[in-house]
C-alpha positions in Angstrom: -38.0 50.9 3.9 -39.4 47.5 4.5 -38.0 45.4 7.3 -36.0 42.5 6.4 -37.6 39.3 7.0 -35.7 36.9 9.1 -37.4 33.4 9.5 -34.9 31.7 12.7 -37.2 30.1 14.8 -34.9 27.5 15.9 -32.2 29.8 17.0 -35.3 31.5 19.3 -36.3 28.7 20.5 -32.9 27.6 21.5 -31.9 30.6 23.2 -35.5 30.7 25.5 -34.8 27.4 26.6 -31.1 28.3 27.2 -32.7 31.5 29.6 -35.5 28.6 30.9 -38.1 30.8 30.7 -41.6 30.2 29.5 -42.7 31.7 26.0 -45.1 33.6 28.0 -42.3 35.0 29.8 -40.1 35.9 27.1 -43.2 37.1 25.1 -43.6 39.5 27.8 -40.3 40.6 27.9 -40.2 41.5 24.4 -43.6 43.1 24.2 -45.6 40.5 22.2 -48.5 38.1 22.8 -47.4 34.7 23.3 -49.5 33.1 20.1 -46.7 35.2 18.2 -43.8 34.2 20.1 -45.3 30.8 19.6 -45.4 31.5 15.3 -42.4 32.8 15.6 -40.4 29.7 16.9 -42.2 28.0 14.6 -41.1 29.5 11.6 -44.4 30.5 10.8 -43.6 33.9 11.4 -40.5 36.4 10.9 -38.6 38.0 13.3 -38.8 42.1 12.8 -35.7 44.2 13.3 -37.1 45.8 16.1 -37.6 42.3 18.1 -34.1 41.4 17.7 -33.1 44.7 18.9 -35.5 44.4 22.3 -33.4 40.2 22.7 -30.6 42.2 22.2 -30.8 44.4 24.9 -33.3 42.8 27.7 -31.1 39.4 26.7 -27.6 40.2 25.9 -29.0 38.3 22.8 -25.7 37.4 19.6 -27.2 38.7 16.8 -24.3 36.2 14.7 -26.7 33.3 15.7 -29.8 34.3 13.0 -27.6 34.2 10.5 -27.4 30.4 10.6 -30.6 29.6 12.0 -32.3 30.9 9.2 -34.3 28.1 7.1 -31.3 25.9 5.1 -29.0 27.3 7.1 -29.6 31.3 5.3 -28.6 32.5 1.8 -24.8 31.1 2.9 -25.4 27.6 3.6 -28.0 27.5 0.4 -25.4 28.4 -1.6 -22.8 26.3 -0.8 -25.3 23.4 -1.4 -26.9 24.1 -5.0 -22.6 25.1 -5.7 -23.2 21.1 -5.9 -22.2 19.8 -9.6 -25.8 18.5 -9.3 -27.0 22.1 -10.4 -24.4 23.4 -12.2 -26.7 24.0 -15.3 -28.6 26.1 -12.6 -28.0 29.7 -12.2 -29.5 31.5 -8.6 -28.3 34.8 -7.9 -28.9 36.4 -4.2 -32.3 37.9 -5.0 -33.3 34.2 -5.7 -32.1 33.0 -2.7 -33.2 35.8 -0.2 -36.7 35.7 -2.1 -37.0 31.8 -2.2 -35.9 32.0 2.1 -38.5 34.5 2.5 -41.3 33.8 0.6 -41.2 29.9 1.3 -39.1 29.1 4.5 -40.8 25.7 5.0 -39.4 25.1 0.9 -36.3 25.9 1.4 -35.6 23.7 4.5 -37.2 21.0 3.2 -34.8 21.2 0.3 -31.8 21.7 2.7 -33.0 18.4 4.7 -33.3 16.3 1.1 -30.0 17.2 0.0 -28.7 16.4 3.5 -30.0 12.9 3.2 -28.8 12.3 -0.2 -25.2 13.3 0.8 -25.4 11.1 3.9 -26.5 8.4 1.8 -24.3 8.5 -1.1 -21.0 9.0 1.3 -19.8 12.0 0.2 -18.6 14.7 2.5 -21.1 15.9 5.9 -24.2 17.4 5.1 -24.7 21.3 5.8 -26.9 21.0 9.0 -28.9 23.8 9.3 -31.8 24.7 12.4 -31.5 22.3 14.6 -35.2 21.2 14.1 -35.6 17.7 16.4 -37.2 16.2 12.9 -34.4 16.9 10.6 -32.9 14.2 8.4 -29.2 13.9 10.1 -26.4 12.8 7.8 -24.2 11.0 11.1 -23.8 12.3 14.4 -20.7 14.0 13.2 -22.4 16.5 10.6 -25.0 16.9 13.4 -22.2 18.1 16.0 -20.5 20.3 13.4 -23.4 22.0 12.2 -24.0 22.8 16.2 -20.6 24.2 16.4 -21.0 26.4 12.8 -24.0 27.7 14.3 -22.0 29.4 17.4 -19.1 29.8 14.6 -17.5 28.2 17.2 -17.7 30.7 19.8 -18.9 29.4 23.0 -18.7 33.2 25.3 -20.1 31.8 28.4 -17.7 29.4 28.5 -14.6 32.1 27.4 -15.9 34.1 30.4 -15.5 31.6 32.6 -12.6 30.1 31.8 -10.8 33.6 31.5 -11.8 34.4 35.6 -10.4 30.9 36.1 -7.1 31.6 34.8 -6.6 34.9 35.9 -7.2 33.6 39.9 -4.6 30.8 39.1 -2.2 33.8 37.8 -2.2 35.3 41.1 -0.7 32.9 42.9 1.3 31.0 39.8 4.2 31.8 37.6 2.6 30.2 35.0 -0.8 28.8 33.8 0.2 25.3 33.2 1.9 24.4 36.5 -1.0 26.7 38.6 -3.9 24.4 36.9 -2.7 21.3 38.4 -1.9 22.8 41.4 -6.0 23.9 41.3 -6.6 20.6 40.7 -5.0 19.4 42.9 -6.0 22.0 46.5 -9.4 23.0 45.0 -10.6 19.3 44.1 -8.3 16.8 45.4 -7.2 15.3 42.5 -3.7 15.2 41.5 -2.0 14.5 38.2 0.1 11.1 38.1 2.1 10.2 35.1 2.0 6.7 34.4 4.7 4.2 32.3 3.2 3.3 28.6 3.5 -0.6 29.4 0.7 0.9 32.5 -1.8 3.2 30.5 -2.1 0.5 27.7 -5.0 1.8 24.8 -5.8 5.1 26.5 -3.7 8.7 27.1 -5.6 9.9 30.0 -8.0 8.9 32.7 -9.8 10.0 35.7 -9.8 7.4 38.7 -12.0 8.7 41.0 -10.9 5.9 43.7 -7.5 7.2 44.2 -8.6 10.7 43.1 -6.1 11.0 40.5 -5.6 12.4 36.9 -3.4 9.4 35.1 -2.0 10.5 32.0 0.5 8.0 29.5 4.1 9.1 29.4 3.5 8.7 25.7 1.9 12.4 25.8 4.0 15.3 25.4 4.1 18.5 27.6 1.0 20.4 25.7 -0.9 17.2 25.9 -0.8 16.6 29.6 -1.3 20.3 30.3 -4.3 19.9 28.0 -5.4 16.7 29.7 -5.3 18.6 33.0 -7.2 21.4 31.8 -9.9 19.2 30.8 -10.6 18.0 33.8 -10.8 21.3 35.2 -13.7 22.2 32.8 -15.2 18.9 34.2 -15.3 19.9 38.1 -15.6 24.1 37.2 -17.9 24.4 34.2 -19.9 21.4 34.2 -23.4 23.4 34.6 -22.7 25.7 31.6 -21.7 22.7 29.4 -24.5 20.6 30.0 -27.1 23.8 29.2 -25.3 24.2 26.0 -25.9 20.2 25.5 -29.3 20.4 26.5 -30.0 23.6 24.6 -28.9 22.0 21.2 -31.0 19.6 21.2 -29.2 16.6 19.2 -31.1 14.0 17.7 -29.0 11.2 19.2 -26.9 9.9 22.7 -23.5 9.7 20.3 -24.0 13.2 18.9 -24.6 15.0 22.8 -21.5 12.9 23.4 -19.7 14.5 20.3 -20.4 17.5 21.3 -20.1 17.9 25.0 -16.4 16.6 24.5 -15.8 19.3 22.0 -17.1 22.1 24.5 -14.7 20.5 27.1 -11.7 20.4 24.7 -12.8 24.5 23.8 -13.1 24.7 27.6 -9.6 23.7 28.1 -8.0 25.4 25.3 -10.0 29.6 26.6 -7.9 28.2 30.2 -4.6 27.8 28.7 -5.0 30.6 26.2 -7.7 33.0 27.6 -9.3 35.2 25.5 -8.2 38.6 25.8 -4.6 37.9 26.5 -4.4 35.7 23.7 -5.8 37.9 21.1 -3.3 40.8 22.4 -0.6 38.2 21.8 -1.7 37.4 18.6 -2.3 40.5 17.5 0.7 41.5 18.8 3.2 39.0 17.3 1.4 39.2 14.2 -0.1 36.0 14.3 3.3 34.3 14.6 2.4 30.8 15.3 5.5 29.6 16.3 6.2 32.4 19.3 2.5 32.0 20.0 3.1 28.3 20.5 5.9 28.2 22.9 4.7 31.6 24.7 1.2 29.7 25.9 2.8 26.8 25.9 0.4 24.7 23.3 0.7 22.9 20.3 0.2 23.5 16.9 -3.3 22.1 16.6 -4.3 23.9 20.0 -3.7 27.2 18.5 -5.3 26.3 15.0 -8.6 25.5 17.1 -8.5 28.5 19.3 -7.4 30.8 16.3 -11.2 29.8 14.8 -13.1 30.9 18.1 -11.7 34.4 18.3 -15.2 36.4 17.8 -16.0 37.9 21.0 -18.4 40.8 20.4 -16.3 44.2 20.3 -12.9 42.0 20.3 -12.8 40.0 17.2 -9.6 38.2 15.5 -9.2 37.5 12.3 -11.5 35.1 10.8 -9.8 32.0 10.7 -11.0 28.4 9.5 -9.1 25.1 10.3 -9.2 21.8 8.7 -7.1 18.2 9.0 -6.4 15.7 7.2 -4.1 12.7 6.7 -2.4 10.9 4.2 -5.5 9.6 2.4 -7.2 13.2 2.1 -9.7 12.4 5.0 -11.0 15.5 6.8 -11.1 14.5 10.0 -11.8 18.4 11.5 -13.1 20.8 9.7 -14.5 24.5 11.8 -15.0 27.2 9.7 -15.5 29.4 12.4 -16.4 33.0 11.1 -15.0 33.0 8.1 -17.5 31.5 5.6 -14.8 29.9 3.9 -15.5 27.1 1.0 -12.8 25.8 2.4 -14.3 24.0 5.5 -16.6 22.2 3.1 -14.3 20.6 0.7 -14.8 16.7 0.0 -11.0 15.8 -0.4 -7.7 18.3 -0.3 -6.9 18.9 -4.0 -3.6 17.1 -4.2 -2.4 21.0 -6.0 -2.6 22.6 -2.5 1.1 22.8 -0.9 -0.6 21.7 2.6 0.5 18.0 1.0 3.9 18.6 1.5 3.5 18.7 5.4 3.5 14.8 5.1 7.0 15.2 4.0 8.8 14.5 7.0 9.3 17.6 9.2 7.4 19.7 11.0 8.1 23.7 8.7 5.0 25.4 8.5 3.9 25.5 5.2 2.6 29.0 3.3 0.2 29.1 0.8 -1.8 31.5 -1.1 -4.9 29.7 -3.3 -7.9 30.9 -5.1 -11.0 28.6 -5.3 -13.8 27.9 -7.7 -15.6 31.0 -6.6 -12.8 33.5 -6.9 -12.0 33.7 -3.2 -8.0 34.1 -2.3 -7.1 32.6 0.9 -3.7 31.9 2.9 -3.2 29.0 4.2 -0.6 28.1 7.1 -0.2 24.0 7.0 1.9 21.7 9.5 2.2 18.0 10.2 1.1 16.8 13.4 0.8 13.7 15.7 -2.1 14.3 17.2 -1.7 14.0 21.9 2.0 14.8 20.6 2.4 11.4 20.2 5.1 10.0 17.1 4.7 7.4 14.8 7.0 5.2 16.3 4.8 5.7 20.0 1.6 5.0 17.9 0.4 7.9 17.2 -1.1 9.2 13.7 0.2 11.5 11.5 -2.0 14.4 10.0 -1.9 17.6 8.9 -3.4 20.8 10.2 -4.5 24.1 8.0 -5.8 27.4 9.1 -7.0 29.7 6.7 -7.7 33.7 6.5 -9.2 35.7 3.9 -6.0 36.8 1.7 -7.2 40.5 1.6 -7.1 40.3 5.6 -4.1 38.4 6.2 -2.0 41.2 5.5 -0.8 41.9 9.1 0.0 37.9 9.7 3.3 37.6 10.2 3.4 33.8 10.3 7.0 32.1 8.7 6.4 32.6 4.5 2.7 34.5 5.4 4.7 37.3 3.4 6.3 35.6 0.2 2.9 33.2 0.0 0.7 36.6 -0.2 3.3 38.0 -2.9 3.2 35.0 -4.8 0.3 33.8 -7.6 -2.4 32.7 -5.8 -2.5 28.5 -6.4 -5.7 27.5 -7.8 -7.3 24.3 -6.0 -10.6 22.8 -5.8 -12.5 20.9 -3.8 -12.4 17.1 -4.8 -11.6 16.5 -8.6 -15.2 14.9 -8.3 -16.4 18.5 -7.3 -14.4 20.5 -8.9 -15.1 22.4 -12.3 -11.8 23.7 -13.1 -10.7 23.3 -16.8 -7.0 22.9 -18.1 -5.6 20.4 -14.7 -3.4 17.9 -15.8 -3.7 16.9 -12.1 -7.6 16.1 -12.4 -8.0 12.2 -11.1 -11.7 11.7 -13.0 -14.5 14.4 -14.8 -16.7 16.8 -11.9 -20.2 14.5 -11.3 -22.5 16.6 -13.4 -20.6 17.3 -16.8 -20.7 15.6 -19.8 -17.3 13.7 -21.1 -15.8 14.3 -24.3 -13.4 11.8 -25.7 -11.4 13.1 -28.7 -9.2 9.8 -30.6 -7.6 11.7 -32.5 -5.8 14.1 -30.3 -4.1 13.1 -27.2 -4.3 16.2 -24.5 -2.7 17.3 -21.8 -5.0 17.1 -19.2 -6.9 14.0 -18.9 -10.9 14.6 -19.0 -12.3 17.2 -21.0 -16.1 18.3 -20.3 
């Protein structure tokens, strides 16, 4: 049988620089003239099967990372492009896409860059970014960041590892995590953690002040925050060097977006300290993904274990696949990972007002269960919550958002979250995403006709649902 091919040139050339080693060293390595390494990274030749099997193991190479570095972003990211309203009279099946990736590479990611750019400039929601290429049109230096994180699927394993022998030192010598991090702060690098009065720590939550080596965190931050703050700051003094080669090694087109991004791998950072990996998938798996017990056994908020829920793909110890958005009253996204789980979900333009995750802005903090079906016949459940984001309330000046993880319906059936059970019995709830987006006939909740579709008016007959098309 013919080998696949696999054009991913920019993942390569990422992960060589990530090794800092020559191409003539890695060509070596692999068993391969340089000239072909050199094609290779250009996209100008395909990676064989037996090639990714010598990175593999002479590298301790991720496979997961071709997948998305594949011109457009692969067959997945393709598709969730052209499942734009813009080619909705268009029909491309798998073959198409796998032939049209490997036949013309250079095509297809010039495609992927053009309708990048046009969804940048007409506002709608982030581009898909797709191989990192230094040339490529950027929507903002948000989409660029996110499509750096959705090429890891948010998996960062250096930094797990690292942060997984940190906590397990401080948990020889410490009853608990939280209290033994500030104490490592504190003996290990001199700084200590110093809890300042509101009417002090006026327009920020936390701070570093080198001067009187201190940590100063608002009083306005709740426990989970100021634990989070503190474990921050460790990833600042511990694993500097291995965030900085994951900066360097994504090579982001702009000083805002390497900004972006290094803050996220601190925040990930902190989060595999306070919950580190292995002992927090046995807990999840465990509890049945109970996010409540999971909460106040590590300690964390709500949001903190939606985000670490979506990293949880550690080769030979893999969670399930979850994918996290939020949003606030107005139907921003202002987070959206989709981690492993390839979910439509994380690509939606605005919450389709259908989906019970709404009712988190009701007033209390219940987590919410849902079970809904999108446009391409997926099931999902969804877990929802309002949050204040640094634990912060309304009345303290914080905002007020709220927070959805996903999972795969047909794989949720050992989540044991509050109404996980009932939501999974129930009809699924069919939502879209973003009535302007959306091709679902028969909603009397549609706002306006999907971009795309022509109108029809009827004068005669007044219906129930507002637009036909």
């Amino acid at each position: 049988m013919a080998e696949k091919k696999i054009f991913a040139g920019g993942a390569i050339r990422r992960f060589r620089r990530n090794l800092a080693v020559t191409q003539s060293a890695l060509a070596k390595s692999l068993e391969i003239s340089p000239s072909y390494l050199n094609l290779i990274e250009r996209n100008l030749r395909p990676l064989t099967a037996q090639i990714v099997l010598r990175l593999v193991e002479r590298h301790d190479f991720d496979p997961r990372l071709l997948r998305s570095a594949m011109p457009g972003g692969g067959e997945e990211n393709l598709r969730r492009r052209l499942s734009d309203p813009l080619f909705s009279a268009l029909d491309f099946s798998g073959d198409d896409l796998q032939q049209w990736i490997s036949a013309a590479p250079g095509s297809a990611s010039a495609f992927a860059r053009l309708y990048d750019h046009y969804v940048a400039e007409s506002g709608a929601a982030g581009a898909v970014i797709e191989d990192g290429e230094s040339n490529a049109v950027r929507a903002d230096p948000l989409a660029e960041v996110r499509g750096e994180i959705e090429r890891w699927r948010n998996h960062f394993a250096d930094l797990d590892a690292i942060a997984e022998g940190i906590a397990e030192e401080i948990r020889m010598g410490h009853a608990d995590l939280p209290s033994g991090v500030l104490a490592r702060l504190r003996t290990r690098h001199q700084i200590a953690v110093r809890i300042l009065p509101a009417d002090v720590a006026v327009g920020w939550y936390a701070r570093l002040d080198l001067h009187a080596r201190q940590l100063q965190v608002s009083e306005l931050l709740d426990l989970p925050a100021r634990q989070f703050a503190a474990a921050r700051q460790l990833g600042e003094m511990e694993a500097r060097r291995e965030i900085d080669a994951l900066v360097e090694g994504a090579e982001l087109d702009t000083e805002a977006a390497r900004a972006l991004f290094r803050r996220h791998l601190l925040h990930y950072f902190a989060a595999a300290v306070l919950m580190p990996y292995a002992r927090f998938l046995r807990a999840a798996e465990a509890t049945g993904y109970d996010l409540t017990l999971l909460m106040r056994r590590f300690s964390v908020s709500f949001e903190q274990i939606a985000h670490r829920l979506t990293t949880m793909q550690r080769v030979g110890a893999r969670g399930l696949p979850f994918c996290m958005l939020r949003f606030d009253r107005a139907g921003q996204i202002s987070k959206r990972y989709a981690g492993a789980s390839q979910s439509a979900l994380a690509d939606i333009h605005v919450p389709c007002p259908k989906w019970r995750a709404w009712d988190g802005f009701g007033g209390d903090a219940a987590l919410i269960a849902d079970q809904v079906t999108l446009d391409d016949k997926s099931n999902w459940l969804t877990l929802s919550r309002a949050v204040s984001p640094h634990g912060l309330s309304l009345e303290g000046g914080g905002a007020r958002h709220v927070v959805v993880l996903a999972v795969a319906a047909e794989l949720a059936q050992t989540v044991q979250a509050h109404g996980a059970t009932t939501a999974l019995g129930n009809a699924p709830n069919p939502i879209g995403p973003g009535c302007n987006r959306c091709r679902r006939t028969h909603c009397a909740q549609r706002a306006r006709p999907p971009e795309g579709q022509s109108l029809f008016v009827e004068d005669a007959v007044q219906a129930a649902q507002p637009y036909h098309f």
